[in-house]
C-alpha positions, -999 to 999 in steps of 0.1 A, spaced: -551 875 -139 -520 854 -137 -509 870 -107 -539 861 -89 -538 822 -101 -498 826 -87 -514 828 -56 -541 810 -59 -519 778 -65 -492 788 -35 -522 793 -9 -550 764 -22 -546 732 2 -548 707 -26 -522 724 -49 -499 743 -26 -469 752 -50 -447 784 -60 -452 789 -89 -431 821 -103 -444 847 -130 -414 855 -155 -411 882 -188 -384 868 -210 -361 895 -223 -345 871 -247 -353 848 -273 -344 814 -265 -333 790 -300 -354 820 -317 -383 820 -291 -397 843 -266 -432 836 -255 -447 864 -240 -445 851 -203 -433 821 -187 -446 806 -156 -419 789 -136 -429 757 -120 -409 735 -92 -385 710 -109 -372 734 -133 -409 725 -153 -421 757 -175 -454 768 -189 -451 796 -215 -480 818 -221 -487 838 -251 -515 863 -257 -533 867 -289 -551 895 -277 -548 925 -309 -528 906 -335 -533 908 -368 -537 878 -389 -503 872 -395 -485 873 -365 -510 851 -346 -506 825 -372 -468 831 -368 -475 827 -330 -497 794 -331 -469 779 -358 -446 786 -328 -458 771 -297 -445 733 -313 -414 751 -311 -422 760 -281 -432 728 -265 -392 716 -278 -375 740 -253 -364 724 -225 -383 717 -193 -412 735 -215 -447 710 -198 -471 729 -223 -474 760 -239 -511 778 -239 -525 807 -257 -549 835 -244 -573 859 -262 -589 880 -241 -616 893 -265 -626 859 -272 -612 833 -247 -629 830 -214 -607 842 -185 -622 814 -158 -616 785 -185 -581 799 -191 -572 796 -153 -587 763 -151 -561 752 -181 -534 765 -161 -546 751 -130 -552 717 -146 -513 720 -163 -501 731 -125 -511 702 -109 -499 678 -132 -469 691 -134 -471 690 -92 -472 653 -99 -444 650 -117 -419 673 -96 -387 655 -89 -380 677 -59 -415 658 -42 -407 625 -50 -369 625 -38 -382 646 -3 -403 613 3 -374 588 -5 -356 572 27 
């Protein structure tokens, strides 16, 4: 699913950004989120799926994503459940969180400068 929004977002007129799909191998300040998708402007979105977790440790998940949202160049950090979430909603989120952060690219604004 994500790799199809990836592409989605690099080939849709109105959005037209790279956006690459990365699986941490190391914790970062005691953090890894299950994937991170790596947004012009050095801008991140980590993603972690709830999908199968017990109780615990997807409370222990949801207590981390303020942590989360600390790390630097984190723009949001969004959760998925696939047995309960809807998939099309979930892209829209991301989609919604890609654009915005679009806006907000550095890179953009300093291409347009004289």
């Amino acid at each position: 699913m994500l790799l199809e929004q990836i592409v989605y977002w690099s080939r849709a007129p109105r959005i037209a950004t790279s956006v690459d799909l990365v699986k941490p191998l190391f914790e970062e300040q005691g953090m890894r989120p299950d994937f991170i998708l790596a947004l012009p402007g050095d801008r991140r979105i980590c993603v972690e799926v709830m999908t199968g977790l017990g109780a615990e440790t997807r409370q222990e998940k949801l207590a981390a994503h303020a942590a989360m949202c600390a790390l630097p160049g984190v723009a949001d950090v969004v959760a998925f459940d696939a047995a309960s979430d809807d998939a099309r909603e979930f892209q829209r989120k991301l989609t919604g969180i890609v654009v915005r952060e679009k806006g907000r690219d550095p890179s953009r604004s300093a291409a347009r400068s004289p």
